[in-house]
C-alpha positions as semicolon CSV with decimal commas, in nm:
position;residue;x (nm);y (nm);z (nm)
1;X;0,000;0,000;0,000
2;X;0,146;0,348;-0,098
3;X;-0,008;0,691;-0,030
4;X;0,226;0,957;-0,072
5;X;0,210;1,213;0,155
6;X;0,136;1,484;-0,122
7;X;-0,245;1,314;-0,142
8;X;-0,274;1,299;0,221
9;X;-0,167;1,679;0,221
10;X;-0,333;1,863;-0,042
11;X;-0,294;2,263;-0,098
12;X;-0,651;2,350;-0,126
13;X;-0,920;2,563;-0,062
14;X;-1,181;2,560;0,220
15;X;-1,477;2,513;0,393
16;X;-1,490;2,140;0,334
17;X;-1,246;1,845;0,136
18;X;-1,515;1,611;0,068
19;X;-1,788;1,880;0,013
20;X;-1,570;2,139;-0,204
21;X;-1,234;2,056;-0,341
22;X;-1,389;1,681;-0,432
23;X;-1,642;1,838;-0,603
24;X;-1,445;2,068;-0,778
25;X;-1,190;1,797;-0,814
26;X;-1,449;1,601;-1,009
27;X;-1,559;1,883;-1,222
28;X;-1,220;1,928;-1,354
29;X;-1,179;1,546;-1,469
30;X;-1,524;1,553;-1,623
31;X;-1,385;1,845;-1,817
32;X;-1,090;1,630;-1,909
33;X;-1,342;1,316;-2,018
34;X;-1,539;1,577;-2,249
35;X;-1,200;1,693;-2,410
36;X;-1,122;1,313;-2,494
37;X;-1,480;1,278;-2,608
38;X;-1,555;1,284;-2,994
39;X;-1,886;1,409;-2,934
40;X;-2,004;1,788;-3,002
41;X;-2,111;1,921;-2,700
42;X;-2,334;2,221;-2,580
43;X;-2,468;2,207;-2,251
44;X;-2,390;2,076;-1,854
45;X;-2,601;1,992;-1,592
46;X;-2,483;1,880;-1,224
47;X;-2,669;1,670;-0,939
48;X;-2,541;1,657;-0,557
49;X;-2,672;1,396;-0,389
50;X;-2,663;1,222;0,016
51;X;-2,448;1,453;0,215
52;X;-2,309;1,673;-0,030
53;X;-2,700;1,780;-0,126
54;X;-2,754;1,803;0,280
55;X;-2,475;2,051;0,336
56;X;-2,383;2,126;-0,012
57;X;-2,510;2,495;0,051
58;X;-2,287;2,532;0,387
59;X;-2,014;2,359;0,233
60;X;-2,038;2,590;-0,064
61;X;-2,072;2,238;-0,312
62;X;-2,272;2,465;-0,553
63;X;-2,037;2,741;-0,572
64;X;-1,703;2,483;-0,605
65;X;-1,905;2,209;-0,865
66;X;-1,973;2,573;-1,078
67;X;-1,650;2,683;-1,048
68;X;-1,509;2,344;-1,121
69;X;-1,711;2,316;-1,424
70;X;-1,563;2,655;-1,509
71;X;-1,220;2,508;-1,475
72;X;-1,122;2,617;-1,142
73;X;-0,887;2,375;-0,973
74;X;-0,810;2,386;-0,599
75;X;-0,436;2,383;-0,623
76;X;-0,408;2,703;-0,751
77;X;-0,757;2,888;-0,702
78;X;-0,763;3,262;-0,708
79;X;-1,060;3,412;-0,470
80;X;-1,126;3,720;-0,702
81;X;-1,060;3,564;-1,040
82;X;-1,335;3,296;-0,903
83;X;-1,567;3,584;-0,750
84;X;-1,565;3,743;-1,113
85;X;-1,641;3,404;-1,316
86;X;-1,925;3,323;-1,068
87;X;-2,083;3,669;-1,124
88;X;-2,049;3,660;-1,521
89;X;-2,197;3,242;-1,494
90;X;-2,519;3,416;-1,300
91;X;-2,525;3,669;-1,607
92;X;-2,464;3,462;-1,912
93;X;-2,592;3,136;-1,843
94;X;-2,292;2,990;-1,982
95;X;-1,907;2,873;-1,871
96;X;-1,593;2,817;-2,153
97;X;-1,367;2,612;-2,006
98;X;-1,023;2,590;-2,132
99;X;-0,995;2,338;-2,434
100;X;-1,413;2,334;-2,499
101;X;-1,706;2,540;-2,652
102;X;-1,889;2,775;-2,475
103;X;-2,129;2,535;-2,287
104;X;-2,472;2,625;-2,145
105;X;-2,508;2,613;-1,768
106;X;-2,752;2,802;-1,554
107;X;-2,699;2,706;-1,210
108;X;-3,027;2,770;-1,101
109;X;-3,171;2,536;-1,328
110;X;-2,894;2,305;-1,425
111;X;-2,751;2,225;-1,087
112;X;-2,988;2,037;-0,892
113;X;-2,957;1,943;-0,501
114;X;-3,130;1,601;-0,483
115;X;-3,204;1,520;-0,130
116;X;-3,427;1,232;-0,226
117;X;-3,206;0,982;-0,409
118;X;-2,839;0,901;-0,204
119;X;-2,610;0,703;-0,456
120;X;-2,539;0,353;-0,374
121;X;-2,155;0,427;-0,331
122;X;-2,058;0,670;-0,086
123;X;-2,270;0,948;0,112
124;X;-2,106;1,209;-0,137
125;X;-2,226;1,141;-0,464
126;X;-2,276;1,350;-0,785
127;X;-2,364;1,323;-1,129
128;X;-2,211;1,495;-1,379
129;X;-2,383;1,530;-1,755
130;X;-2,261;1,693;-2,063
131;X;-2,540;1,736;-2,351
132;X;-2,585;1,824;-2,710
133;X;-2,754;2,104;-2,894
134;X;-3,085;1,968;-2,839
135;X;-3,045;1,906;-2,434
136;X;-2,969;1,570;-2,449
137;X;-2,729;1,439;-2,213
138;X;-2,486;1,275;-2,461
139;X;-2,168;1,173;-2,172
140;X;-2,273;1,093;-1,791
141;X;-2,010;1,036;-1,523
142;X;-2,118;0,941;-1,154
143;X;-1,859;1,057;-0,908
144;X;-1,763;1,024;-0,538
145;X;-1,581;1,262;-0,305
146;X;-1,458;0,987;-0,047
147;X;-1,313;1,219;0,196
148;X;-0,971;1,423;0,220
149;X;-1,007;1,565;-0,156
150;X;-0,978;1,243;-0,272
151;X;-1,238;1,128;-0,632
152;X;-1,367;0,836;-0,737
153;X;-1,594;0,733;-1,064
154;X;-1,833;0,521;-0,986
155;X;-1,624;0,247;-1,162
156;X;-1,284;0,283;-0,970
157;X;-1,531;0,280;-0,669
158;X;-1,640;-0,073;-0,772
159;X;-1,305;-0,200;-0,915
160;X;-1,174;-0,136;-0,547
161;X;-0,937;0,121;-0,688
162;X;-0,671;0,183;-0,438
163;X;-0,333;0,363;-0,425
164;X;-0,048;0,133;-0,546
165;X;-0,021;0,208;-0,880
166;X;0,344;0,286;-0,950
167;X;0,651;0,129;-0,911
168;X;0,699;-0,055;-0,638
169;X;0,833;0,089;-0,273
170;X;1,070;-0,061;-0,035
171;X;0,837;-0,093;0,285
172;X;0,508;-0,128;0,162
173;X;0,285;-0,130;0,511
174;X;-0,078;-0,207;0,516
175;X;-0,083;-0,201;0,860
176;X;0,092;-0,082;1,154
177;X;0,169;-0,403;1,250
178;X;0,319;-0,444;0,964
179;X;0,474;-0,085;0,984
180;X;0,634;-0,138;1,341
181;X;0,772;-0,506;1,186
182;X;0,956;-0,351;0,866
183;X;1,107;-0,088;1,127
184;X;1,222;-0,370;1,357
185;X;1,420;-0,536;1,075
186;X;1,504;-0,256;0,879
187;X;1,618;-0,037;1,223
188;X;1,478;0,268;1,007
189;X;1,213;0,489;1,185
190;X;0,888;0,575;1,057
191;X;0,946;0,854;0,835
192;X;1,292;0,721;0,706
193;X;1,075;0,464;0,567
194;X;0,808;0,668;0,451
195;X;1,081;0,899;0,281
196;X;1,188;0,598;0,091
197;X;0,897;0,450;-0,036
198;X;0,848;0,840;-0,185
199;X;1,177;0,883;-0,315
200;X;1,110;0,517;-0,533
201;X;0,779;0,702;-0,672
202;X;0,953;1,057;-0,777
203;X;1,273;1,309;-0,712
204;X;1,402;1,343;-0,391
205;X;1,453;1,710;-0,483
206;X;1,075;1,778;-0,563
207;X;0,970;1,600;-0,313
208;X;1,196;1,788;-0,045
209;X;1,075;2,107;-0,225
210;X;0,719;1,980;-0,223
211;X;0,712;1,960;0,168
212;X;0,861;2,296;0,226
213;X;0,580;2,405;0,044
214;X;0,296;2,213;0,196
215;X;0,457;2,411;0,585
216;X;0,454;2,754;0,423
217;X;0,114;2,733;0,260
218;X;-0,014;2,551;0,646
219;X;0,216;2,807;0,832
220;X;0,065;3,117;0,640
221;X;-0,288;2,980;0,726
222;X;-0,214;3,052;1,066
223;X;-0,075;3,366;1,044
224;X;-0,386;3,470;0,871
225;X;-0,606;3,359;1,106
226;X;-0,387;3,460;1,371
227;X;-0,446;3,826;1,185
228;X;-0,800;3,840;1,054
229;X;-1,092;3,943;1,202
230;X;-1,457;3,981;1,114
231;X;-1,794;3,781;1,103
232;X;-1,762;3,441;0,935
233;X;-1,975;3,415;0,595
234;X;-2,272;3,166;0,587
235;X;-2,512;3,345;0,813
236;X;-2,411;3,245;1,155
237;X;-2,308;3,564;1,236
238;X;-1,993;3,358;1,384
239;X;-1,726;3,586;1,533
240;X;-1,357;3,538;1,439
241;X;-1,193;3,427;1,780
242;X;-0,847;3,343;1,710
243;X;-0,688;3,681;1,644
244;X;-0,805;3,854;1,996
245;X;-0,692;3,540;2,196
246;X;-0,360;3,561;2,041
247;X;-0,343;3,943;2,088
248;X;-0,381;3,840;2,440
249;X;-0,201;3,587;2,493
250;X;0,102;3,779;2,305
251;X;0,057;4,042;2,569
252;X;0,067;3,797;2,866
253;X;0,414;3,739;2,767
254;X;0,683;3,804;3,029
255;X;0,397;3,897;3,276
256;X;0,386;3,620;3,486
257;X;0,095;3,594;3,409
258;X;0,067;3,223;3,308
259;X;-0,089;2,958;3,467
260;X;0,065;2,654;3,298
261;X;-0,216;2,526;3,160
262;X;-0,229;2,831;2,939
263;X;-0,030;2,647;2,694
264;X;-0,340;2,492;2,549
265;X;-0,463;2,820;2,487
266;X;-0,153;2,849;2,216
267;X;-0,217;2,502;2,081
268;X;-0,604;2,573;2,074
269;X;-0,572;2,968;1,930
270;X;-0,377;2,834;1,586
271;X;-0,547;2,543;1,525
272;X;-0,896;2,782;1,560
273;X;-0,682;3,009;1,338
274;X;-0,664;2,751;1,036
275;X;-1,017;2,666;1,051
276;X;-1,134;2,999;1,055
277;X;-0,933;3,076;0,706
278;X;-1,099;2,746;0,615
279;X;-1,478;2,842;0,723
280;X;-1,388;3,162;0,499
281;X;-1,284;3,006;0,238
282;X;-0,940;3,023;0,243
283;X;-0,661;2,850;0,100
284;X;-0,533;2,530;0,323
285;X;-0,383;2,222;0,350
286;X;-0,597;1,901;0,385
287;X;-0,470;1,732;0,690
288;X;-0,605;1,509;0,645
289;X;-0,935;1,681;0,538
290;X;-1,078;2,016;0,519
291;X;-1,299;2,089;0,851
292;X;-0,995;1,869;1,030
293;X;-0,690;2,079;0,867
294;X;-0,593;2,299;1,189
295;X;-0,496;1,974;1,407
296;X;-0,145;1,907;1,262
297;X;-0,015;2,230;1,221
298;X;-0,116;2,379;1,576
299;X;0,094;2,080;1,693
300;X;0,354;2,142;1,427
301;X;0,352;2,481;1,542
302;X;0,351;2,393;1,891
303;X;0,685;2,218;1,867
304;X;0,831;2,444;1,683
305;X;0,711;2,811;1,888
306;X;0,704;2,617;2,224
307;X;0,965;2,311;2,270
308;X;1,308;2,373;2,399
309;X;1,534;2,238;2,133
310;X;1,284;2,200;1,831
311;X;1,407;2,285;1,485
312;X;1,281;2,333;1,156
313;X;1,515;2,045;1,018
314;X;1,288;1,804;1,164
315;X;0,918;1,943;0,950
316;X;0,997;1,652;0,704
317;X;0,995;1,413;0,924
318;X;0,715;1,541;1,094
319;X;0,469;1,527;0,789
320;X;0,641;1,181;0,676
321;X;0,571;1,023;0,982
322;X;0,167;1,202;1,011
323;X;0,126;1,116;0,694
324;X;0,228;0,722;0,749
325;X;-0,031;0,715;1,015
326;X;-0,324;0,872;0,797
327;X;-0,223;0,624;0,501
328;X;-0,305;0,360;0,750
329;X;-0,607;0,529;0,848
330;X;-0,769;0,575;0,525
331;X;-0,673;0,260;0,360
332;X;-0,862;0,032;0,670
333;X;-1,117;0,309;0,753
334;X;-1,191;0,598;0,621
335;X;-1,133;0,990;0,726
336;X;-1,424;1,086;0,562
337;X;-1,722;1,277;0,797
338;X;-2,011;1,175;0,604
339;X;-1,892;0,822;0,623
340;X;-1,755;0,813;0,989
341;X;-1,868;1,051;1,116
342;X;-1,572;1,362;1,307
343;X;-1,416;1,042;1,431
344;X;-1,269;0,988;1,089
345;X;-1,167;1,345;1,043
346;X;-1,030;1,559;1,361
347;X;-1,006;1,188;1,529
348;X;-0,794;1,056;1,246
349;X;-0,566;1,437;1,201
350;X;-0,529;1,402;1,607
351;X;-0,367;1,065;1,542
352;X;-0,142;1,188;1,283
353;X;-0,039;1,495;1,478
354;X;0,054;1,275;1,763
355;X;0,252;1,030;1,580
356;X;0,456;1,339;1,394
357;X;0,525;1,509;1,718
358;X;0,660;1,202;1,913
359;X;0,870;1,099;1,605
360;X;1,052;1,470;1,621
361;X;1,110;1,436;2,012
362;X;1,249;1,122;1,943
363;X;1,030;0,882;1,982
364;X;1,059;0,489;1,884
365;X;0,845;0,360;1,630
366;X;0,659;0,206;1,869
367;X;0,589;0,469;2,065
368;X;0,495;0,687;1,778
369;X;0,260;0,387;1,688
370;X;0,130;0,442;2,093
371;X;0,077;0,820;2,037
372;X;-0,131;0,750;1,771
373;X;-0,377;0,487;1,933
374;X;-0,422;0,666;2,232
375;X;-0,513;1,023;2,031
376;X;-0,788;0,780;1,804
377;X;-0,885;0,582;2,090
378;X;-1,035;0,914;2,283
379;X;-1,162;1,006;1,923
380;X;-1,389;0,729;1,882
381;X;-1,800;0,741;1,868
382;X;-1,726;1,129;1,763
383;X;-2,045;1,243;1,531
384;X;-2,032;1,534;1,215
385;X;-2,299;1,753;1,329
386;X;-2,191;2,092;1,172
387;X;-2,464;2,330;1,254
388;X;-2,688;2,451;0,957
389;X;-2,421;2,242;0,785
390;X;-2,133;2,516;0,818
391;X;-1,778;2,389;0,887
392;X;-1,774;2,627;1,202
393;X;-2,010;2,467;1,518
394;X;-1,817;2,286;1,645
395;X;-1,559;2,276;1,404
396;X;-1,347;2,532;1,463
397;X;-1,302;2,482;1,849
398;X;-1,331;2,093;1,779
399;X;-0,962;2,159;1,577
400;X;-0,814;2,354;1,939
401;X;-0,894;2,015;2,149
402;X;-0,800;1,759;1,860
403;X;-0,477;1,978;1,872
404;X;-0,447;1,949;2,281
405;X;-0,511;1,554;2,279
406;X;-0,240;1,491;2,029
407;X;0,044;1,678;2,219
408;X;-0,122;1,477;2,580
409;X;-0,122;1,153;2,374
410;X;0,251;1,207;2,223
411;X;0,340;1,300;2,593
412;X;0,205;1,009;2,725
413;X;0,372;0,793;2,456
414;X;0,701;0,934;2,547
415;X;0,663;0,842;2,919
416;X;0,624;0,519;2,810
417;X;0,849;0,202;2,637
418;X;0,581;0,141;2,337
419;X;0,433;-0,162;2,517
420;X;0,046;-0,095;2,543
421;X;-0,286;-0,308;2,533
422;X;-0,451;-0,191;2,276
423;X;-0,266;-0,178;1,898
424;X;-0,373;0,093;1,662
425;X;-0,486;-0,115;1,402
426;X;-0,782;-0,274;1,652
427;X;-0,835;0,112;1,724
428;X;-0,829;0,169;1,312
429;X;-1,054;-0,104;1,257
430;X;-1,338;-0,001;1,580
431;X;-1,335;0,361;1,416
432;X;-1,459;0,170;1,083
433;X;-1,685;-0,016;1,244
434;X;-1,830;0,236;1,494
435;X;-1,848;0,394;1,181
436;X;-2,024;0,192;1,026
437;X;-2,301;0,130;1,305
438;X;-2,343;0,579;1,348
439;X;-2,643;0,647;1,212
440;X;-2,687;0,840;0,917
441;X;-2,852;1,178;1,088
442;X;-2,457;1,180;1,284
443;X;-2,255;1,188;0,970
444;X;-2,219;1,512;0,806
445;X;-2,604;1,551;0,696
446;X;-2,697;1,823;0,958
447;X;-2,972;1,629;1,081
448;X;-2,900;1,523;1,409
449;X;-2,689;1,677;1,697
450;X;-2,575;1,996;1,722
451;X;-2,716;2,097;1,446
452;X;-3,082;2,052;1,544
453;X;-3,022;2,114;1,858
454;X;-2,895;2,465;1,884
455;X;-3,048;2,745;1,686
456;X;-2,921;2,839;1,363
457;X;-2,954;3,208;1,384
């Protein structure tokens, strides 16, 4: 099993993964399928369907499958250029895609939320249709936004599509049994391995380029949020937090003022940060989704800002080793909300946080594998209730104590010699299943929880 750590971290933009860059994601390779079609085309039309019709509106699904459609990608998506195309869609009725006619599509009447008919595949389905000059839909492609960013057709869905294709890797780990094994006989750690099996799929320049990136584009999220304030969009009225509790707490400084427990104030204030670029629509990194992307770098940052001795040397290993764990994660479970439920999501980033911050303050493999279990263990039965199906309640805050539980869980790891009852790959596989048994109201539709319990305006 290989999943680099470039599709477990994916420069993107917010509120949601599995509710906006997938669908956007999708868009762009049904643009692709029309450009290898023969056929003449005139027209699109778009259907959302299970969760992403529930919360598509929160999770701005309309506004990404248009732009998507449009040729907007996430990678490299420019807020005005995309305010400007939506505006001139709403006038003209029509989008011109790179490589293609001008194609009819009226959003309001060729993009349909269908909250009736959930595709048999995944809880984020949509169908995408391309037609002719008469309206008939001439090419149909059935996609599924599976959590994280990642896309599937219908097809790869069935076929079992998973991530090995490529050239083989040196320490290919399905499990972390497995994992902790090939590190016993191999005396490698975690992301030494990890680093390897990349290297054998690309250029260890690009990819030691491509993880500098993926910390500058997290690290600036932060500092955004950290900077920004205002009312989050959506119609919550919710009130940017992070940038007057790190006013404060930069003024506490040297005051002696501190309680020690303050500290969780820092991890909480720039993992809220992050989320609140994300519930804005900001640019950020997946980590491994959307609503959970402030975990792993408020713990990143953590170490860095806050632990005597830390240095930047060790980011690499840091993501190699996170991004081990959430391979793991997503190949036996899932980190998708709509499937698992916020188990999969902030439970699943916690994990991976945990395991990268142990690694860098030298941790064993097996007690990164510890730190990992024990930040999914306290994860698990955790429901996707977003109110009024907003990544924000209880989101945002949800990030700040995912963030605190990874750095306890590392701790606790490191006080330890890696010997512990229960492995991570029982905890994976109770996450699936628990999972599996959540009812449907708990997993990213809005209908149960939070979100019908606390008033939406």
């Amino acid at each position: 099993m290989f999943l680099s750590v470039f599709d477990m971290f994916k420069v993107g933009v917010g509120p949601s993964s599995s509710h906006t860059m997938g669908p956007m994601v999708a868009a762009a390779r049904f643009l692709d399928l029309m450009r290898a079609s023969p056929f003449e085309f005139a027209g699109l039309r778009a259907s959302l369907h299970g969760s992403l019709a529930f919360t598509g509106v929160g999770h701005a699904t309309d506004r990404a499958t248009i732009l998507g459609l449009a040729g907007f990608v996430p990678d490299s998506y420019d807020h005005d250029r995309a305010e400007a195309a939506l505006a001139a869609i709403a006038e003209t009725g029509t989008v011109t895609p790179e490589g293609l006619p001008t194609l009819r599509f009226d959003p309001k009447a060729d993009l349909v939320f269908d909250y009736d008919n959930t595709l048999p595949g995944h809880a984020n389905g949509m169908i995408l249709m391309a037609t002719d000059a008469q309206g008939d839909v001439i090419l149909r492609q059935v996609y599924y936004s599976v959590g994280g960013g990642f896309v599937l057709t219908e097809e790869e869905l069935a076929e079992g599509k998973d991530t090995n294709d490529g050239p083989p890797v040196p320490y290919p780990f399905k499990t972390a049994a497995e994992m902790l094994e090939m590190a016993r006989a191999s005396g490698k750690t975690i992301a030494e391995m990890k680093r390897a099996n990349e290297i054998a799929r690309g250029c260890a320049d690009s990819f030691a380029k491509g993880t500098a990136r993926l910390w500058e584009v997290m690290n600036a999220c932060i500092e955004r949020g950290l900077s920004t304030e205002g009312i989050l969009p959506g119609g919550l009225k919710v009130r940017r937090r992070a940038k007057a509790i790190h006013d404060a707490l930069m003024a506490e400084r040297g005051m002696n003022l501190n309680a020690p427990h303050t500290i969780n104030d820092w991890m909480s204030v720039y993992a809220m940060a992050v989320n609140e670029e994300n519930a804005a629509g900001g640019q950020v990194v997946t980590a491994p989704t959307n609503g959970a992307a402030g975990v792993l770098p408020a713990v990143l940052r953590y170490y860095l800002d806050h632990v005597p001795g830390a240095s930047e040397s060790h980011i690499e290993d840091f993501l190699l080793t996170a991004a081990a764990i959430g391979g793991l994660v997503k190949y036996n479970a899932s980190i998708s909300g709509a499937e698992a439920g916020c188990q999969a999501e902030v439970g699943s980033a916690a994990a991976m946080a945990a395991a990268g911050l142990c690694a860098v303050m030298g941790g064993t493999p097996e007690q990164v594998e510890n730190a990992a279990e024990i930040a999914l263990e306290h994860h698990l039965g955790m429901t996707c209730d977003p109110v009024a199906g907003l990544v924000q309640v209880p989101c945002i805050e949800r990030n700040g104590l995912g963030a605190i539980k990874a750095v306890s869980a590392a701790s606790l790891a490191l006080r330890g010699d890696g010997q512990h009852f229960v492995p991570l790959d029982a905890v994976i596989e109770t996450m699936r299943q628990t999972g599996h048994d959540m009812h449907e109201k708990y997993k990213e539709t809005s209908l149960g929880g939070l979100a019908v319990n606390v008033p939406n305006c």
